[in-house]
C-alpha positions as CSV (number, residue, x, y, z in Angstrom):
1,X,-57.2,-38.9,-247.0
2,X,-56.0,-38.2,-243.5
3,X,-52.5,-37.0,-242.5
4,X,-52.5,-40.0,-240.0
5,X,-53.2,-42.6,-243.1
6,X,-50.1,-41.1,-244.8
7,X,-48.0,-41.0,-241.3
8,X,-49.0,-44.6,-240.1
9,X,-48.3,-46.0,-243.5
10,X,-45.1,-44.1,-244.5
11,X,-43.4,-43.1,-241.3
12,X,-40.3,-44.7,-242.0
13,X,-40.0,-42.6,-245.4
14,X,-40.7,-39.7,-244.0
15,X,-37.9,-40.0,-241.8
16,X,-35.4,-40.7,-244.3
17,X,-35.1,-44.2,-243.8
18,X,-36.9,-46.2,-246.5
19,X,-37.1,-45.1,-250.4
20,X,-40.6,-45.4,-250.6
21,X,-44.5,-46.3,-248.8
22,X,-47.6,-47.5,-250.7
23,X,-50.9,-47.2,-249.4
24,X,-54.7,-47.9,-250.7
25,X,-57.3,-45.2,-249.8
26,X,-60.8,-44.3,-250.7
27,X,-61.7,-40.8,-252.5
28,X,-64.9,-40.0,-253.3
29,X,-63.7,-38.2,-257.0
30,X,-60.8,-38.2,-259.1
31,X,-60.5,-34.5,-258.2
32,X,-60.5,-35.0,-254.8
33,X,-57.6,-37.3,-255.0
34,X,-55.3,-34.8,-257.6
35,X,-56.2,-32.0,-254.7
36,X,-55.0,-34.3,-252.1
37,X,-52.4,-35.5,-253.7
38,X,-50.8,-32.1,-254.9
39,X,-51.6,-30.6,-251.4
40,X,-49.7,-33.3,-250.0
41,X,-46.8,-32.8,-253.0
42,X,-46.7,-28.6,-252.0
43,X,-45.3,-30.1,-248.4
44,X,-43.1,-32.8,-248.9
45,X,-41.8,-31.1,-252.5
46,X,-39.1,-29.0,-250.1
47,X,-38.3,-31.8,-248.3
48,X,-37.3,-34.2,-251.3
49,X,-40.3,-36.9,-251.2
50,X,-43.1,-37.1,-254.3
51,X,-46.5,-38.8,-253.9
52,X,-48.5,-40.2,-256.8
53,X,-51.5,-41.8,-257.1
54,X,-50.6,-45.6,-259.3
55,X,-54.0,-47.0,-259.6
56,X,-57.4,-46.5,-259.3
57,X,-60.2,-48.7,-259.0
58,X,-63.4,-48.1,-257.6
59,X,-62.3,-45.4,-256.1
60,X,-59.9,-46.6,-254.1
61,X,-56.5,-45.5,-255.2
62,X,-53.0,-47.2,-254.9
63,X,-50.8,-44.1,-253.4
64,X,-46.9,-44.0,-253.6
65,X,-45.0,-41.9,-251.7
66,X,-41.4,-42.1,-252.3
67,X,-37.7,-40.3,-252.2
68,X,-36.8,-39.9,-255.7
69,X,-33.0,-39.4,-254.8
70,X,-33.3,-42.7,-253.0
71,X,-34.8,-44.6,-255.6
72,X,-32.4,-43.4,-257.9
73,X,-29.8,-44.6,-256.2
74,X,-31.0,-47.8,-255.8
75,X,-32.1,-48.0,-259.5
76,X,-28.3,-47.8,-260.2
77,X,-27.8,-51.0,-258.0
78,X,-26.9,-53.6,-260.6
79,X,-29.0,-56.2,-258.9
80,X,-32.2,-54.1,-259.2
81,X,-31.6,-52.9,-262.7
82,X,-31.3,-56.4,-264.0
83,X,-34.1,-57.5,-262.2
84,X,-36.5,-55.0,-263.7
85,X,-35.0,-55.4,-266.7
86,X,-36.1,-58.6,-267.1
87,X,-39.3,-57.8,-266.6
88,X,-38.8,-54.8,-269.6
89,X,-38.2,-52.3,-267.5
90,X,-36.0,-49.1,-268.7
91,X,-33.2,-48.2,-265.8
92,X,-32.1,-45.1,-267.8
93,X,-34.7,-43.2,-265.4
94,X,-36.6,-43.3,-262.1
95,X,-39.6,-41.6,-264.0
96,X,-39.4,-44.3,-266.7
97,X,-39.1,-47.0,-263.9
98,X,-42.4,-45.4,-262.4
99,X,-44.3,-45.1,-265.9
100,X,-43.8,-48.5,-266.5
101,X,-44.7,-49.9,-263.0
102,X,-47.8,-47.8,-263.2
103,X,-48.5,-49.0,-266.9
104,X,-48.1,-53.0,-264.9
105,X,-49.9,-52.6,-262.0
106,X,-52.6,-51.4,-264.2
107,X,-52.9,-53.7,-266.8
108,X,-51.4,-56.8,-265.8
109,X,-53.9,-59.5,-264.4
110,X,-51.5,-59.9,-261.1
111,X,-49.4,-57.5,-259.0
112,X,-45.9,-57.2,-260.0
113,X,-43.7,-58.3,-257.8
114,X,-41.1,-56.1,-258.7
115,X,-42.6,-53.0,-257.1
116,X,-40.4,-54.3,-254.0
117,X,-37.9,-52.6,-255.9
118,X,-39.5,-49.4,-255.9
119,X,-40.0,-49.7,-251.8
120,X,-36.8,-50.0,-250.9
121,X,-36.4,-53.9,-250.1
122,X,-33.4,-55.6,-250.4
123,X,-32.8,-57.1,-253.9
124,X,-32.0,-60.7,-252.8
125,X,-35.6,-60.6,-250.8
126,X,-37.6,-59.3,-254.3
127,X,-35.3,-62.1,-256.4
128,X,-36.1,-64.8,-253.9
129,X,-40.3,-63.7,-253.5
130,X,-40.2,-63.8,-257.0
131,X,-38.3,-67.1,-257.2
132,X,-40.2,-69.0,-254.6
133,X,-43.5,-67.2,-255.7
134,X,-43.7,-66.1,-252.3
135,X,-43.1,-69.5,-250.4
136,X,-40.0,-70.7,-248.1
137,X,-38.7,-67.1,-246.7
138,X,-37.0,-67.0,-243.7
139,X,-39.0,-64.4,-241.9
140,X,-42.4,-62.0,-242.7
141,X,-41.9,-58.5,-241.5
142,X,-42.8,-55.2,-243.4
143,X,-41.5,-57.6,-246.7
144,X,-40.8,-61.8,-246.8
145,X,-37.2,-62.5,-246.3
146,X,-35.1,-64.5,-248.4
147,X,-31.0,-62.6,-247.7
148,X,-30.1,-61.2,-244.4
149,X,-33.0,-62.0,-241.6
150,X,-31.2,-60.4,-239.0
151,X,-30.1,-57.5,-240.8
152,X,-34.3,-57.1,-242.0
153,X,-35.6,-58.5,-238.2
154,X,-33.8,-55.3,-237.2
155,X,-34.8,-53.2,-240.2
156,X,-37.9,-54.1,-239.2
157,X,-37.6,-53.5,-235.6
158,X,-36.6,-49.4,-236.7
159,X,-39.6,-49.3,-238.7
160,X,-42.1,-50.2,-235.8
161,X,-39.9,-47.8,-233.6
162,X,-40.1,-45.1,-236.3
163,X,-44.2,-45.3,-236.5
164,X,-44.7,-45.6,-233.3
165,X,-42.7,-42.2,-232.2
166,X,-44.0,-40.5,-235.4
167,X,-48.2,-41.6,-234.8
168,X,-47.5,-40.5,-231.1
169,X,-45.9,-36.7,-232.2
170,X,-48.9,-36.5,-234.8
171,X,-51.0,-37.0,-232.0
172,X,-49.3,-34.2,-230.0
173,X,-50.1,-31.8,-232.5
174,X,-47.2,-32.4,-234.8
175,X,-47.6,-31.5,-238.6
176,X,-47.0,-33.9,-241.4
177,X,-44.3,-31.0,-242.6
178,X,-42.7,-31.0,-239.7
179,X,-42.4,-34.7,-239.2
180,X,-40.7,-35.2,-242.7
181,X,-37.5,-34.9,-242.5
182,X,-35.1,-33.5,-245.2
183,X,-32.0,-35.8,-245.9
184,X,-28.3,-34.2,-246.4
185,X,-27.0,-34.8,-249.8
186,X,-24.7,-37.3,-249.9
187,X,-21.8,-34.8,-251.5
């Protein structure tokens, strides 16, 4: 997996503006994903982002990269936590959040549509896909709007920005390290 796969698919996590990025990728061996992906964890480990791998089939594996701070906090947004606990998820924990969206997206038939939750999308957008199984949103951007479409078209908008500007500093020779930025605790 190429730096530029993980900075054209998660540029607006790295910069500290979205709690988490998924991606599909090919490996050619398990172990070539685990050295990837804890090569990948010794960078962005200082600079408080995790990446794990939550599927694998064929060889092609589902990869999460994510702000655990971040997805804490928005775990502890009422709206998400009862959404997910609907579905039977366990709020006490990000990591318990994670282990059971892996254990979903592994075994169940279709892809839960929760993992919104885990990306960083508004709550009212994940309720309504989930509601109108996907039909009657407002607007299609990097999710389907159901809330706020100006507040996402422009959301949206900073994304684009953010990928654009970070692909074109990869392609001047700047490192995936440098390019993830470290957010300020919020104390």
């Amino acid at each position: 997996m190429s730096e530029e796969l993980v900075i054209r698919h998660c540029a607006p996590t790295l910069a500290g503006m979205k709690t988490g990025s998924m991606f599909s990728c090919m490996f050619e061996t398990k172990d070539e994903m685990r050295d990837t992906i804890r090569r990948l964890n010794r960078i962005f480990s200082k600079r408080g982002i995790r990446t794990l791998p939550l599927r694998n089939k064929d060889n092609r594996f589902l990869i999460y990269v994510f702000r655990p701070e971040d997805l804490k906090r928005d775990l502890e947004n009422g709206q998400v936590c009862d959404l997910l606990e609907k579905r039977g998820y366990c709020c006490k924990t990000p990591q318990k959040c994670i282990a059971q969206l892996i254990k979903r997206i592994n075994e169940s038939p279709d892809f839960p549509h929760e993992v919104g939750c885990f990306l960083g999308f508004p709550p009212e957008d994940v309720c309504g896909f989930i509601n109108n199984e996907a039909r009657d949103c407002k607007c299609v951007g990097y999710w389907k709007v159901y809330g706020d479409e100006e507040k996402a078209r422009k959301l949206f908008d900073r994304y684009r920005k953010c990928t654009k500007v970070y692909c074109e500093c990869f392609e001047k020779g700047y490192s995936l390290e440098k390019l993830t930025v470290v957010k300020k605790s919020a104390n």
